[in-house]
C-alpha positions as CSV (number, residue, x, y, z in Angstrom):
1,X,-23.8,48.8,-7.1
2,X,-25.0,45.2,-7.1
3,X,-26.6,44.1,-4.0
4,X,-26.9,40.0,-2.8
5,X,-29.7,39.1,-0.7
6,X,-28.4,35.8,0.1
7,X,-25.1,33.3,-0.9
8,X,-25.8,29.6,-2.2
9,X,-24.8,27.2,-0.1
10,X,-21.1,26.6,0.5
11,X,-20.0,30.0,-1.2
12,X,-18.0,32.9,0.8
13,X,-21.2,34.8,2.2
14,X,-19.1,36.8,5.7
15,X,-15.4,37.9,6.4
16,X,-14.4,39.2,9.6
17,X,-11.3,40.9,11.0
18,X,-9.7,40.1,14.5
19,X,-7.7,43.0,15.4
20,X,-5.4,44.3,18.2
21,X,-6.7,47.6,17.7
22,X,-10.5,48.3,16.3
23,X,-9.7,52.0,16.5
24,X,-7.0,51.7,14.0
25,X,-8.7,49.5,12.0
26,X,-11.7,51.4,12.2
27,X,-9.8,54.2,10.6
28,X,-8.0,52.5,7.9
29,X,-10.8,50.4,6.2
30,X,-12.5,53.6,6.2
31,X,-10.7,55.6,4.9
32,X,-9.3,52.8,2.3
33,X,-12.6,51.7,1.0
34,X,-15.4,53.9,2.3
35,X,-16.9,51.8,5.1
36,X,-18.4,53.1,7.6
37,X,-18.4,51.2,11.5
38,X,-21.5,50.4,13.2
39,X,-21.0,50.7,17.5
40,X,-19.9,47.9,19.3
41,X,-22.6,45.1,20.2
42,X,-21.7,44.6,24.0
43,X,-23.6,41.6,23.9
44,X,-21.4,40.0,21.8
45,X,-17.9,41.1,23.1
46,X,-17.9,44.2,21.2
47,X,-18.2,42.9,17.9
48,X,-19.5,45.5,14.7
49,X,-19.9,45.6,11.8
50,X,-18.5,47.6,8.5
51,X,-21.3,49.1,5.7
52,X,-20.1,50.2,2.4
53,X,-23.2,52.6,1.3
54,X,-25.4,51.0,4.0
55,X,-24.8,47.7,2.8
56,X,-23.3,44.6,5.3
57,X,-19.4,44.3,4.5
58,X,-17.6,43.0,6.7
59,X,-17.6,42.4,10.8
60,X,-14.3,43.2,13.1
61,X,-13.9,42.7,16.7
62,X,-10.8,43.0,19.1
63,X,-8.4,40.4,19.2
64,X,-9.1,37.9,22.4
65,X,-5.5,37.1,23.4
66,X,-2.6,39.1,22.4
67,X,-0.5,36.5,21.0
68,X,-2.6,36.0,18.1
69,X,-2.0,37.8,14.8
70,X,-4.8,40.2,13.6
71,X,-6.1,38.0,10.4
72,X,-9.3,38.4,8.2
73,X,-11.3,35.5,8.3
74,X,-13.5,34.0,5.6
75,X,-17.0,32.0,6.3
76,X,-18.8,29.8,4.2
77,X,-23.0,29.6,4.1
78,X,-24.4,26.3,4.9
79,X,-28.4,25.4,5.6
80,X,-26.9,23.7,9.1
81,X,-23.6,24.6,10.7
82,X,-24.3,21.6,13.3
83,X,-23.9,19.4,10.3
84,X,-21.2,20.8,8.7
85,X,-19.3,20.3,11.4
86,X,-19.9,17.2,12.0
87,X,-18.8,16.7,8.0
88,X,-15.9,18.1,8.8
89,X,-14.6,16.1,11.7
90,X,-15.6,13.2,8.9
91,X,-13.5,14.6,6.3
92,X,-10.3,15.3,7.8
93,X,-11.3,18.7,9.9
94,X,-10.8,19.9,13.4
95,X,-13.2,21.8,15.0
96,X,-11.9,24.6,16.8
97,X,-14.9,27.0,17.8
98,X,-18.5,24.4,17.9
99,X,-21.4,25.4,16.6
100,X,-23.0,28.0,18.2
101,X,-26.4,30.2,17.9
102,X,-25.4,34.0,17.7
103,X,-29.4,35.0,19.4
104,X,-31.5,35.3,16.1
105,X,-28.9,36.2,13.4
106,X,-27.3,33.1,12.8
107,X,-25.7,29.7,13.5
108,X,-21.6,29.7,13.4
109,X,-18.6,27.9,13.8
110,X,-15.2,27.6,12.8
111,X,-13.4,24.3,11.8
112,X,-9.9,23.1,9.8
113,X,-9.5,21.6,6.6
114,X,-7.0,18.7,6.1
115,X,-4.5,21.2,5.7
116,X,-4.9,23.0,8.9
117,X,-6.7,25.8,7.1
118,X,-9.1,27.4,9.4
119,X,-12.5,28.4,7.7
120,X,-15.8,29.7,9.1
121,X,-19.2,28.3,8.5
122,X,-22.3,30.4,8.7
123,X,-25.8,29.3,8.7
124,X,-27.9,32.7,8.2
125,X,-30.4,33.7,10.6
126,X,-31.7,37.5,10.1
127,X,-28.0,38.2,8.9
128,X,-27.8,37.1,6.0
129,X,-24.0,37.9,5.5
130,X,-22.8,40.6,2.9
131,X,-24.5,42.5,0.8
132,X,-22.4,43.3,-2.2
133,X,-19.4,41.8,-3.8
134,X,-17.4,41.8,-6.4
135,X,-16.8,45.9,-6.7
136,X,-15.2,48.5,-5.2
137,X,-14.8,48.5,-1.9
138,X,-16.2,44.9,-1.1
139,X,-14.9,41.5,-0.7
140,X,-14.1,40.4,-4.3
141,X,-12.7,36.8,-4.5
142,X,-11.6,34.4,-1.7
143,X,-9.0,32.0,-2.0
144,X,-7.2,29.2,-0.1
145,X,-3.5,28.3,-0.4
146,X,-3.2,24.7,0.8
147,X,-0.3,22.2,0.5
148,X,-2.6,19.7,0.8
149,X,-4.4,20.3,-2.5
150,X,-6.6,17.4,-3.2
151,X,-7.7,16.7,0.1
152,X,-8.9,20.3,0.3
153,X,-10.4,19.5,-3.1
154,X,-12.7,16.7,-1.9
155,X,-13.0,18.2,1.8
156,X,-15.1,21.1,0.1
157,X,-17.0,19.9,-2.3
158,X,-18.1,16.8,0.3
159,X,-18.4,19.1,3.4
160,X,-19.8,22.1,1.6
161,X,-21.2,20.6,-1.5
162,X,-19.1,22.6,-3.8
163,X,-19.5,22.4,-7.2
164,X,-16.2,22.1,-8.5
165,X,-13.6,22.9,-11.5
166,X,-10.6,22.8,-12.5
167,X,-9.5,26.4,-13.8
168,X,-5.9,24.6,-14.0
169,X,-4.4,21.3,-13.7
170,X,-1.1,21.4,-15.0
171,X,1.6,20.7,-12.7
172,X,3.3,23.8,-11.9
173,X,-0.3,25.5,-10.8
174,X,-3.1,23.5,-9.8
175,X,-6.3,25.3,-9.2
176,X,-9.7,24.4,-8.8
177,X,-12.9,27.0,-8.6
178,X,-16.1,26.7,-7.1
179,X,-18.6,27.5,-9.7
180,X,-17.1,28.0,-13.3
181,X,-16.2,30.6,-15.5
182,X,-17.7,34.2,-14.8
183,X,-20.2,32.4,-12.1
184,X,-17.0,30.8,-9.9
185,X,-17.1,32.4,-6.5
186,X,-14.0,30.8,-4.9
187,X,-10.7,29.1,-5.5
188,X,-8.4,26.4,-3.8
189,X,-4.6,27.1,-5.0
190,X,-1.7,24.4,-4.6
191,X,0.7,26.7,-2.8
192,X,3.1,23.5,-1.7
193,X,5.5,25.6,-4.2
194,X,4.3,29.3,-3.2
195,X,4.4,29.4,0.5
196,X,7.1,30.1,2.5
197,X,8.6,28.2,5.3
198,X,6.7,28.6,8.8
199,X,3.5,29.9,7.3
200,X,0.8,27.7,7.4
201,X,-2.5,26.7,4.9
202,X,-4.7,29.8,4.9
203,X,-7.6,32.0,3.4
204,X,-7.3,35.1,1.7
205,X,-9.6,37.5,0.5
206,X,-9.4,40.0,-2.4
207,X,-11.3,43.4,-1.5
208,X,-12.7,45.1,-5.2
209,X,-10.6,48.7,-6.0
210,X,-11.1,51.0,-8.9
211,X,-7.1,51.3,-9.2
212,X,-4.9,49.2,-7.6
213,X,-1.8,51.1,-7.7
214,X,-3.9,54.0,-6.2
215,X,-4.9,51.8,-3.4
216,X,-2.1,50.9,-2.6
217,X,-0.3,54.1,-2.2
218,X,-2.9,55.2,-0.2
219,X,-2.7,52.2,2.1
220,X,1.1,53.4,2.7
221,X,-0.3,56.5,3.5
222,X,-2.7,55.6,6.0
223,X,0.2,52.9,7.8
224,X,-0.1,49.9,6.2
225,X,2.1,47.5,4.2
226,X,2.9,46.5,0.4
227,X,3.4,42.8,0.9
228,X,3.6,42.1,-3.1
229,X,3.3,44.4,-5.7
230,X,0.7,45.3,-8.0
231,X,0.6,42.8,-10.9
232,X,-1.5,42.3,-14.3
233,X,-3.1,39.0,-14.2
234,X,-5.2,37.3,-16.8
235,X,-8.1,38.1,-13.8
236,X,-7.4,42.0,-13.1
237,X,-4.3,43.3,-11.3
238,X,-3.6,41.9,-8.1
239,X,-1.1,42.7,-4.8
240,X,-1.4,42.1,-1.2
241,X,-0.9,44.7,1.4
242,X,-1.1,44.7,5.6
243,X,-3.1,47.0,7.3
244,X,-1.1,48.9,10.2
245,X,-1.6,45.9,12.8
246,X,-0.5,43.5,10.7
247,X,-3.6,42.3,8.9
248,X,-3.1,41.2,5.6
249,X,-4.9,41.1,3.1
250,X,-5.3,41.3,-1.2
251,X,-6.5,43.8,-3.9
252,X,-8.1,42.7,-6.6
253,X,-8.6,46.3,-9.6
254,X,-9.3,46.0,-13.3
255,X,-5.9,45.8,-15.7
256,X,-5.7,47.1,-19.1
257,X,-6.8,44.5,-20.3
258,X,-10.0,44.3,-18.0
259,X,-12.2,47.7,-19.1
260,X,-13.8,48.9,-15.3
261,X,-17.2,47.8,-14.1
């Protein structure tokens, strides 16, 4: 299994979960894609961490007031989060958590885009975010689904220097990548047509399976929620799922066009 030491600047390099009930979640992700939990860091409300053969996954911690929805959230590496942040503000963002040293393992904040679209920004300190990506059981492709397409465009590549491309620019699907080709690491959909009513500009990630169908049986097995079918894409068959609190969340498996890793 490939390991990363470090992201570039501006990728996807940390997701976290917020979660009305770590136990649960504990349990499912688990048991789902083999992490294992680390105990609960008191000194910073609780907060741990998932490994997936000893390697950083992901982070979770209990939800701070119960009238939020449990949600994964996606962070983006930057060399000064103070800066960012100030980007953003200059770009159309809202901050809504300022920057903020976490002791000695890094720098983070949390900000909108022009189209209300929270994202994270994390400027590494001794952790360095996760590990592996793009297989089994790790986070496998992020993606933001905007109605505001090409202020979101020019919001990332200004705030977070992203390099980008245009995987599509036809009308009925605009899409643009950070990175290009096999190296892109990220993508900005225009969703004005996709998303329904009521729910707002957002971040997804894609965790890596083996089989998606599989995984998603066993997610209804363990309490959680098909939220859209499997389905073969040009990029590996894809669905979305909930974990049992309400979490959701996508799958991202080869197809039979797309031979295994």
């Amino acid at each position: 299994m490939p390991t990363r030491d470090t992201a570039i600047i501006g990728a996807p390099c940390w997701v976290d979960l917020m979660t009305s009930d770590t136990q649960r979640s504990r349990n499912f992700y688990g048991q789902l894609f083999g992490w294992t939990a680390e105990d609960p860091a008191q000194e910073f409300g609780g907060y741990f961490n998932f490994r997936k053969d000893g390697a950083l996954i992901a982070g979770c911690m209990a939800s701070q007031r119960q009238e939020m929805p449990d949600v994964w959230s996606v962070y983006l590496a930057t060399d000064d989060a103070r800066k960012a942040v100030d980007a953003a503000t200059a770009h159309g963002g809202q901050v809504l958590v300022e920057a903020m040293d976490v002791a000695d393992l890094g720098t983070m904040a949390v900000v909108t885009d022009p189209g209300g679209a929270a994202i994270g920004i994390w400027q590494p300190g001794r952790h360095q975010g996760f590990g592996v990506v793009g297989e089994p059981g790790s986070p496998s492709w992020f993606e933001l689904h905007t109605r505001d397409y090409e202020a979101a465009v020019t919001f990332y590549r200004e705030v977070f220097g992203w390099d980008t491309h245009a995987l599509s620019d036809t009308p009925e699907f605009p899409y643009t990548t950070l990175g290009q080709g096999e190296n892109s690491l990220a993508g900005i959909m225009d969703a004005t047509n996709f998303l329904p009513d009521g729910v707002p500009a957002h971040w997804s990630v894609y965790f890596g399976v083996a089989d998606t169908d599989a995984a998603l049986a066993q997610v209804v097995d363990l309490g959680g929620s098909i939220t859209q079918a499997a389905e073969d894409t040009p990029y590996g068959r894809l669905a979305a799922a909930a974990d049992p609190t309400g979490a959701q969340f996508k799958l991202v498996g080869p197809n039979d066009a797309m031979p295994a890793r």
